[in-house]
Wavefront OBJ file of the C-alpha trace (Angstrom):
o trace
v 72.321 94.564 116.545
v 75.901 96.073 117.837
v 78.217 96.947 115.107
v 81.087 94.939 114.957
v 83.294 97.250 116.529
v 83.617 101.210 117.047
v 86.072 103.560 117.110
v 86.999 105.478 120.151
v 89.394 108.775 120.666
v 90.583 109.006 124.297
v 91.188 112.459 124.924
v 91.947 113.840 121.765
v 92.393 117.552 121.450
v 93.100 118.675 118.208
v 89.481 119.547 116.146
v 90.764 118.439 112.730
v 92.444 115.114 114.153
v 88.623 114.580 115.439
v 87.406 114.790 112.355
v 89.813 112.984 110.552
v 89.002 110.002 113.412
v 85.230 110.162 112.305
v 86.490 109.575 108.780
v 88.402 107.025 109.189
v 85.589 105.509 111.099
v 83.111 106.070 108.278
v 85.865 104.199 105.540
v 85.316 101.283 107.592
v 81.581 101.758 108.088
v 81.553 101.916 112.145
v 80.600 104.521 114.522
v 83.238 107.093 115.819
v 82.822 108.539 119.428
v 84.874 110.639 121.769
v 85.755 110.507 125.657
v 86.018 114.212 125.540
v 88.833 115.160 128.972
v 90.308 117.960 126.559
v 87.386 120.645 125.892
v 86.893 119.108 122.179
v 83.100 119.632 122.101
v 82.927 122.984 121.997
v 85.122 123.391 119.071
v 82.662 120.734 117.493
v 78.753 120.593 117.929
v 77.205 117.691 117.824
v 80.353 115.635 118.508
v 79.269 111.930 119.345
v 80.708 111.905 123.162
v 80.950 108.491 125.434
v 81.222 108.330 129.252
v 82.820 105.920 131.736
v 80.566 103.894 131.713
v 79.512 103.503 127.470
v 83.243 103.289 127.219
v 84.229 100.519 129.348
v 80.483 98.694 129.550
v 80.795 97.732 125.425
v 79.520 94.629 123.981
v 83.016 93.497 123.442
v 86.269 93.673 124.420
v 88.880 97.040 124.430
v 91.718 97.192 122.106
v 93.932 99.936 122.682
v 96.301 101.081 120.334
v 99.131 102.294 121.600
v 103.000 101.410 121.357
v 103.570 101.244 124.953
v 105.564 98.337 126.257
v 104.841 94.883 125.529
v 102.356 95.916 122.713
v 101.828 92.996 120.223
v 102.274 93.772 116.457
v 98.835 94.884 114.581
v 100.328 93.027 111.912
v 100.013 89.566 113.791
v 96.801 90.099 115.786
v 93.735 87.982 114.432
v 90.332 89.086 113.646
v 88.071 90.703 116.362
v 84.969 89.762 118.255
v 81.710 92.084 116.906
v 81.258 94.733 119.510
v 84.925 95.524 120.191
v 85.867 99.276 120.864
v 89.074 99.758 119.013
v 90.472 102.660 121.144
v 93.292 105.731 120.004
v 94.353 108.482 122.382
v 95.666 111.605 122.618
v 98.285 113.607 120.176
v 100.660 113.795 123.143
v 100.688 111.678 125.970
v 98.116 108.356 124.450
v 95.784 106.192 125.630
v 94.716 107.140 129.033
v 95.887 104.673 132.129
v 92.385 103.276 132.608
v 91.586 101.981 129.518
v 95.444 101.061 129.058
v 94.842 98.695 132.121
v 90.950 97.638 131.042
v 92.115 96.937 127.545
v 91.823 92.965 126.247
v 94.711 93.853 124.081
v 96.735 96.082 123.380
v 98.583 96.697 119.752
v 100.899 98.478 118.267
v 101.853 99.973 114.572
v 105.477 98.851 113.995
v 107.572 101.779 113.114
v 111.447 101.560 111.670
v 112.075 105.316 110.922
v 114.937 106.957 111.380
v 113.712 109.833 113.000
v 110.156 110.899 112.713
v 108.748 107.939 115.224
v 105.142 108.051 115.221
v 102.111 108.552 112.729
v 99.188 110.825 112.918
v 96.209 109.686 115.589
v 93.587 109.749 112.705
v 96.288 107.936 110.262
v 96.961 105.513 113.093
v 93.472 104.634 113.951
v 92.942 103.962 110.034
v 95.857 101.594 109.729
v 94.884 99.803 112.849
v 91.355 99.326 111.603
v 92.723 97.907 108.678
v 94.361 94.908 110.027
v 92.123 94.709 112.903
v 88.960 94.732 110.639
v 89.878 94.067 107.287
v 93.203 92.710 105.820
v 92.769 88.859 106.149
v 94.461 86.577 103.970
v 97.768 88.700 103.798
v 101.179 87.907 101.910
v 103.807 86.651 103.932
v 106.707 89.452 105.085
v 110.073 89.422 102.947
v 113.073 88.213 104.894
v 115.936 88.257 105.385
v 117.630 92.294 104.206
v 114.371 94.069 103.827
v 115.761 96.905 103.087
v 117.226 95.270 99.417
v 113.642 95.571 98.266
v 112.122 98.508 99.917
v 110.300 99.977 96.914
v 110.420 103.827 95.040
v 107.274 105.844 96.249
v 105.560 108.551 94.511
v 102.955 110.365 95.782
v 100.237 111.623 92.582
v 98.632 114.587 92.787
v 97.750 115.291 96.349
v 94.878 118.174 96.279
v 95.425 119.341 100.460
v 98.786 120.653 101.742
v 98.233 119.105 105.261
v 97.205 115.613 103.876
v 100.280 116.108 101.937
v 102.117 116.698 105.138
v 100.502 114.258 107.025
v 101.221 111.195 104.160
v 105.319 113.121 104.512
v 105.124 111.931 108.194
v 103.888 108.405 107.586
v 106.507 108.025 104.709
v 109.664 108.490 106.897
v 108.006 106.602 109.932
v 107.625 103.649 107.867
v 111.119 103.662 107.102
v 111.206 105.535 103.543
v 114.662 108.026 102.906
v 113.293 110.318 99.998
v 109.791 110.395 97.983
v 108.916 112.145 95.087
v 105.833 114.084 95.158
v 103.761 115.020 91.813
v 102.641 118.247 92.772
v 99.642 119.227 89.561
v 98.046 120.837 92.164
v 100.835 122.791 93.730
v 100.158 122.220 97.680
v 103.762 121.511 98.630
v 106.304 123.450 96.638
v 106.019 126.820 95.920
v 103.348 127.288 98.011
v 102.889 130.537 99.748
v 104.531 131.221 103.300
v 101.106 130.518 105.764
v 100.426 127.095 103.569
v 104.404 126.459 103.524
v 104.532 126.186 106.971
v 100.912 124.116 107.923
v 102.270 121.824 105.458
v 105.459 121.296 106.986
v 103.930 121.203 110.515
v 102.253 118.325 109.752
v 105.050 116.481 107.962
v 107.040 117.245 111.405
v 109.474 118.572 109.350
v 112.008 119.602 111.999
v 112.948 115.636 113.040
v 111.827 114.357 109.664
v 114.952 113.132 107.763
v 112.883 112.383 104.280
v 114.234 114.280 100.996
v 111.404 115.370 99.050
v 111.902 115.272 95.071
v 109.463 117.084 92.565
v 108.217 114.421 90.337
v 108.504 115.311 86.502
v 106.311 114.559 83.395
v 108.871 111.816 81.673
v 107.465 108.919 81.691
v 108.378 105.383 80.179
v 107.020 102.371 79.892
v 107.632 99.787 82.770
v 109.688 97.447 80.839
v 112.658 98.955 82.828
v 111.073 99.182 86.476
v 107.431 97.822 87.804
v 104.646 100.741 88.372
v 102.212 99.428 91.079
v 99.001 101.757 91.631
v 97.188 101.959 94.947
v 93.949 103.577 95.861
v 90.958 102.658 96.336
v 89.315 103.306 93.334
v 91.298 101.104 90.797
v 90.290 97.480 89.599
v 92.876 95.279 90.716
v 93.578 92.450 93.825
v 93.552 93.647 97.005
v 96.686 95.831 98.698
v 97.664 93.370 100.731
v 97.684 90.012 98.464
v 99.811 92.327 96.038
v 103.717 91.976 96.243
v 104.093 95.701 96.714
v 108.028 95.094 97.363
v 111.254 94.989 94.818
v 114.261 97.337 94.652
v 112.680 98.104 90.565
v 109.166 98.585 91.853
v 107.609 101.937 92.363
v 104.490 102.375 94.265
v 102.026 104.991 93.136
v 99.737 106.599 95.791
v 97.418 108.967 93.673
v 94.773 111.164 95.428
v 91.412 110.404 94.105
v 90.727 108.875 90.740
v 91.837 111.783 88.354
v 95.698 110.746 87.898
v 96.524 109.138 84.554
v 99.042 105.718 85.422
v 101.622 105.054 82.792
v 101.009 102.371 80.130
v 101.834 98.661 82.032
v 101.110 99.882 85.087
v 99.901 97.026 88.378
v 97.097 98.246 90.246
v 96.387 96.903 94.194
v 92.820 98.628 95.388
v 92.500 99.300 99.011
v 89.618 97.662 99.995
v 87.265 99.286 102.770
v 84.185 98.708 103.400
v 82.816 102.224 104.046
v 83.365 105.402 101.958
v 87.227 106.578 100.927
v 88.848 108.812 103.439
v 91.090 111.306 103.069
v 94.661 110.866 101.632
v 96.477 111.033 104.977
v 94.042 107.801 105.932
v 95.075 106.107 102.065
v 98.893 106.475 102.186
v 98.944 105.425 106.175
v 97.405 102.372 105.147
v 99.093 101.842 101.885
v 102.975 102.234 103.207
v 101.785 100.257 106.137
v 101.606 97.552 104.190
v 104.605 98.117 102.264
v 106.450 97.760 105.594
v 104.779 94.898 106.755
v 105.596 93.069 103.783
v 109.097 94.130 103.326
v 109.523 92.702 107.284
v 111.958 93.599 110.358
v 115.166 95.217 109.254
v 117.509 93.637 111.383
v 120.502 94.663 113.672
v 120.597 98.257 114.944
v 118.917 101.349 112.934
v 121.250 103.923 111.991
v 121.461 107.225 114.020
v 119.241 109.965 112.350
v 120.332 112.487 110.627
v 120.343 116.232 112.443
v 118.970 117.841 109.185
v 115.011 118.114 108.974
v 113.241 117.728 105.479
v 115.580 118.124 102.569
v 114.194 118.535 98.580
v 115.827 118.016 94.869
v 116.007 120.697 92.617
v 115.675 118.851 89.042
v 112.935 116.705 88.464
v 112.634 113.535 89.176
v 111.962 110.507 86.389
v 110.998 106.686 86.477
v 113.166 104.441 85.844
v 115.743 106.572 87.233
v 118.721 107.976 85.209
v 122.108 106.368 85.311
v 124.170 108.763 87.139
v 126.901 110.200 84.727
v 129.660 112.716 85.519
v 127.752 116.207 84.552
v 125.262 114.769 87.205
v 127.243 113.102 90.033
v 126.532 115.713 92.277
v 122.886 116.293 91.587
v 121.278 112.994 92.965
v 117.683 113.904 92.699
v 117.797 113.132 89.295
v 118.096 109.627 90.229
v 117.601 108.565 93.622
v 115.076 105.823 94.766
v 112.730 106.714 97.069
v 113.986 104.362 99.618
l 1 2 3 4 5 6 7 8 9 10 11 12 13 14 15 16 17 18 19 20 21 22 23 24 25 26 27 28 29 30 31 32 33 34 35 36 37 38 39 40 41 42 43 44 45 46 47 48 49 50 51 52 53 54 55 56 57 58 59 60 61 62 63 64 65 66 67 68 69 70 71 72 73 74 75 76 77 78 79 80 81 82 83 84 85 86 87 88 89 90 91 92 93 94 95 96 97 98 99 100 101 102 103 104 105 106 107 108 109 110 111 112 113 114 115 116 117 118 119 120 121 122 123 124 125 126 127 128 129 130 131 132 133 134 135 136 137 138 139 140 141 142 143 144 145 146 147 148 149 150 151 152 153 154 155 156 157 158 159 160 161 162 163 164 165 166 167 168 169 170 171 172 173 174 175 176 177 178 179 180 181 182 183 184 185 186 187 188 189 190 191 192 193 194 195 196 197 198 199 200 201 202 203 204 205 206 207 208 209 210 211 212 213 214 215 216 217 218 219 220 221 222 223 224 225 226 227 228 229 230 231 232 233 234 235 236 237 238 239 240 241 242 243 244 245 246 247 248 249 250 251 252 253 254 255 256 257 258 259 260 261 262 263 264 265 266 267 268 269 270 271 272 273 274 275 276 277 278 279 280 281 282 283 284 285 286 287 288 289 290 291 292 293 294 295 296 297 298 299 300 301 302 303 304 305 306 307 308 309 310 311 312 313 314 315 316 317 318 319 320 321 322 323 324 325 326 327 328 329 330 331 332 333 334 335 336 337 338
């Protein structure tokens, strides 16, 4: 019996995006293989390779992800036929011409940030899988002035700098302005100079407009702003039959199952089929559909910022602080992460 669908990386080149594929393969519970043009196998043994012909001689049809043009929305295509080979490509240039032209369909991740444009290939593949597989029976998008209810986002305790990074990246290419991070386990500030700069590699931190605020230990309860925890390990509806949008709603991404919510907090539990993948996989998926309920932002985006990654210096709270005069020119004390 043919699964009902696989996961295929066109050309990849980067090791650790290969392995990030496979796990994002293995949260959905379907094979992972690899049209290897870029030398990949000898960085990994054993890597599950397909030809020509396995590639393009599936049980069911190609869908290429990709955002070339005339791609149609992930968020609007319909559930696929078992067998289909749901195909990513490389870090640089994409999905090869061949399969481009093969492919039954093509889709693409919708992406309204200001300047860093494009997600990682393993945190791509994982959102596509998502709708494509998965997220059936979804809320209906916010409209009109989307951007009224884009929600606060704090990232809880991520334990790996590059996941950190990588989760950066998706934040500002799904539209967000600032985030506050809870960093317990010290992987993004502070960090020594060699894990400094891997981290901010992978957040692309040279076109990446986002602020970054240090998330503090003052707490209150709810009453004043709606906590909404994601993950996959939490008991509540799914992600995407939760409203995850409101301009006093905060969305909560914690890595793994040892961060303590606040009293009152919502929980929405990413549902998956296969095991939980890493955090870059979790957030991808999570602000995805944040975006894709908030809607189109329409009329033209602003033009980006020159400055790369910016951070606060005090700590930030939930609810945020009323600004007052002695703090007027500290905003990371109470900005949004919008």
């Amino acid at each position: 019996m043919s699964p009902r669908a696989r996961l295929i990386g066109d050309g990849v080149e980067n090791p650790a995006n290969a392995e990030a594929l496979a796990e994002a393969a293995r949260m959905f519970a379907i094979p992972c293989g690899f049209r290897d043009s870029r030398g990949l196998a000898a960085h990994l043994p054993g890597l599950s390779t397909v030809d020509n012909a396995a590639l393009f001689g599936g049980a069911g049809p190609l869908i290429a992800v990709d955002n070339t043009p005339g791609a149609e929305s992930v968020y609007r295509s319909g559930r696929l036929h078992s067998g289909a080979s749901i195909v990513v490509g490389n870090e640089r240039r994409g999905i090869r011409p061949d399969v481009l032209r093969a492919a039954a369909k093509t889709v693409h991740i919708p992406m309204p940030g200001r300047g860093v444009n494009t997600l990682n290939v393993a945190t791509a593949a994982a959102v596509a899988m998502y709708y494509l597989l998965d997220a059936h029976g979804r809320r209906q998008a916010r409209a009109p002035r989307p951007e009224s209810h884009r929600p606060a986002l704090l990232f809880g305790a991520p334990r790996d700098h590059v996941e950190a990074g990588s989760s950066l990246r998706s934040a500002a290419a799904f539209g967000w302005q600032s985030v506050a991070v809870d960093d317990r386990e010290k992987v993004w500030f502070g960090t020594p100079r060699p894990v400094r700069n891997e981290a901010r590699a992978a957040a692309r931190s040279h076109r990446n407009p986002l602020r970054v605020l240090p998330a503090g230990d003052a707490w209150v309860s709810p009453a004043a702003g709606r906590v909404v925890v994601c993950g996959p390990h939490v008991n509540g509806p799914p992600l995407h039959r939760t409203d995850l949008t409101g301009p006093n709603t905060l969305l909560v991404i914690p890595d793994g199952d040892g961060w303590n919510p606040p009293p009152g907090a919502e929980f929405a539990r990413v549902t998956a089929p296969g095991t939980p993948g890493r955090y870059r996989l979790l957030t991808g998926i999570v602000l995805a559909e944040a975006a894709r309920q908030l809607g189109a932002r329409g009329g033209q985006a602003p033009r980006p910022p020159r400055r790369g990654l910016s951070y606060g210096s005090a700590a930030w709270t939930w609810p945020p602080r009323t600004p007052s005069s002695s703090n007027r020119g500290n905003s990371s004390t109470t900005e949004l992460a919008r």
